[in-house]
N, C-alpha and C positions, 0 to 999 in steps of 0.2 A: 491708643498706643500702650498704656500699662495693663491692661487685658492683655496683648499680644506679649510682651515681655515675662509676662507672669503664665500664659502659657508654655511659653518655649522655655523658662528655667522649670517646670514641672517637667514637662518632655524631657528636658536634659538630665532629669534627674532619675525621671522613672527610667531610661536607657542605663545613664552611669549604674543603677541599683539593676539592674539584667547585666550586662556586662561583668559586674563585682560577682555574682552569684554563679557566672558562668564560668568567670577564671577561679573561683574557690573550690566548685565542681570539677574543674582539669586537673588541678593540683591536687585536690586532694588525695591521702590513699585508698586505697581499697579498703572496704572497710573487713574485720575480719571477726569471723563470732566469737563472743566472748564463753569460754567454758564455763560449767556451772562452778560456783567456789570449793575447789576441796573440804572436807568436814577436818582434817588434819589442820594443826594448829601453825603448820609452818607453810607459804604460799608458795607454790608451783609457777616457776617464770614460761612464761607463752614462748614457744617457737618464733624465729624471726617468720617473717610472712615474704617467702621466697619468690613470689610472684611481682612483687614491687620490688622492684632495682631501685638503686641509690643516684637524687638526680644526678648528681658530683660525683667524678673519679679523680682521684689524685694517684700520682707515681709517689709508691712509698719510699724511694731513697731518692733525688736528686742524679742523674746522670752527669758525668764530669769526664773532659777532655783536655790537657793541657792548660790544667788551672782556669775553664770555662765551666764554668755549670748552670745545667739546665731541669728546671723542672716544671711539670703542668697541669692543669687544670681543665676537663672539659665535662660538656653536658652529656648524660648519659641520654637523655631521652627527647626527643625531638617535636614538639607541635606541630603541624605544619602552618595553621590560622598564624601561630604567634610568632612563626620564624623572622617573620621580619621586625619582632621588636626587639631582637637577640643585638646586643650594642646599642639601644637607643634607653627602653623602660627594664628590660630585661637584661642579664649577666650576659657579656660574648658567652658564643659557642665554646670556644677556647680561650686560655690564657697560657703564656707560653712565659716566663719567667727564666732570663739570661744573664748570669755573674760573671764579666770578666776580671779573675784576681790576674792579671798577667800585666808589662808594665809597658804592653802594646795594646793598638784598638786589635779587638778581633771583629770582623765581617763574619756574621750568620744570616745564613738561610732559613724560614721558617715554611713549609708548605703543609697543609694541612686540608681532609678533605673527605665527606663523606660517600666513600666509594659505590657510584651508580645514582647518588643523589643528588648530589652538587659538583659546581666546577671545582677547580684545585686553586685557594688561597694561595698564596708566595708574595713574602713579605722580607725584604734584605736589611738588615741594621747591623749599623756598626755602633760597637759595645765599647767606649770609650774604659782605660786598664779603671779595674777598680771601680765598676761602674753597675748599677743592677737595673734592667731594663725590662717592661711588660711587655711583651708581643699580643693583643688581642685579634682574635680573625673567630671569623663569622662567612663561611664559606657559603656562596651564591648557592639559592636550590638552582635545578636545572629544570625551566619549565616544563618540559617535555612531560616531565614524573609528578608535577605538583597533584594534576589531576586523580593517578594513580598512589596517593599516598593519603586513602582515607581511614585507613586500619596499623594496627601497632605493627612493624615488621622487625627482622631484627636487620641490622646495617654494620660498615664494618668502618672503621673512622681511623685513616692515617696519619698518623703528625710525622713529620720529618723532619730533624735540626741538622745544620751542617755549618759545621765551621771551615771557612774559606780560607788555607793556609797562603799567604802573600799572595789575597787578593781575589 
């Protein structure tokens, strides 16, 4: 019986260490040549490397409707192996961040969705006055295209907020 135990924590171990190698491999960037060092005494900053996008986009000023404001968060770039651990080991797809300063609830809509690759999240909350609320959504792939989505493509990703005036 401790044979058998002492196998299977090796197996599990040599798996978790393939595993670890494989997601540092995904993540990581591209790697990009390093120039030779100038002989000039002052160093030359390298070009951004325009081919790797940033995983994270954020909205540089917050949106704002009758003292509601909104602003978000989402992944720039999609795995599809690891989409299902998007909310669970990994960051939602989206975060959706809602302020009501108003001295009523506001009712929002959040719907969000990557157009041609998944169904359309909608998520309804009511935003108690004075209150700041997470929206997380992680929009379903649509099996149909998992198959078809073994190469980087580019995709076009809607978020839509809506504040429900009485109701």
């Amino acid at each position: 019986m401790p044979t058998t135990s002492k196998s299977t924590l090796k197996y599990t171990l040599i798996v978790l260490a393939v595993l670890l190698s494989l997601s540092c491999s995904l993540f990581s960037q591209a790697s990009t040549p390093v120039p030779p060092a100038p002989t000039e005494s002052a160093p030359t900053p390298l070009p951004p490397n325009p081919t790797t996008p940033p995983t994270e986009v954020q909205v540089e000023v917050p949106a704002s409707v009758d003292q509601v404001e909104v602003d978000y968060v989402y992944t720039s770039e999609l795995i599809t192996v690891l989409y299902p651990l998007y909310g669970d080991i990994l960051d939602d797809f989206s975060i959706v961040t809602v302020t009501n300063n108003n001295e009523e609830t506001a009712r929002i809509v959040i719907e969000g969705e990557i157009v041609g690759y998944t169904s359309l999240a909608i998520d309804t909350v009511d935003v108690e006055p004075y209150e700041t609320v997470e929206i997380r959504q992680n929009p379903l792939l649509i099996p149909e295209v998992i198959d078809d989505l073994n190469a980087q493509k580019p995709a076009d990703f809607h978020l839509r907020v809506s504040y429900l005036d009485q109701g």
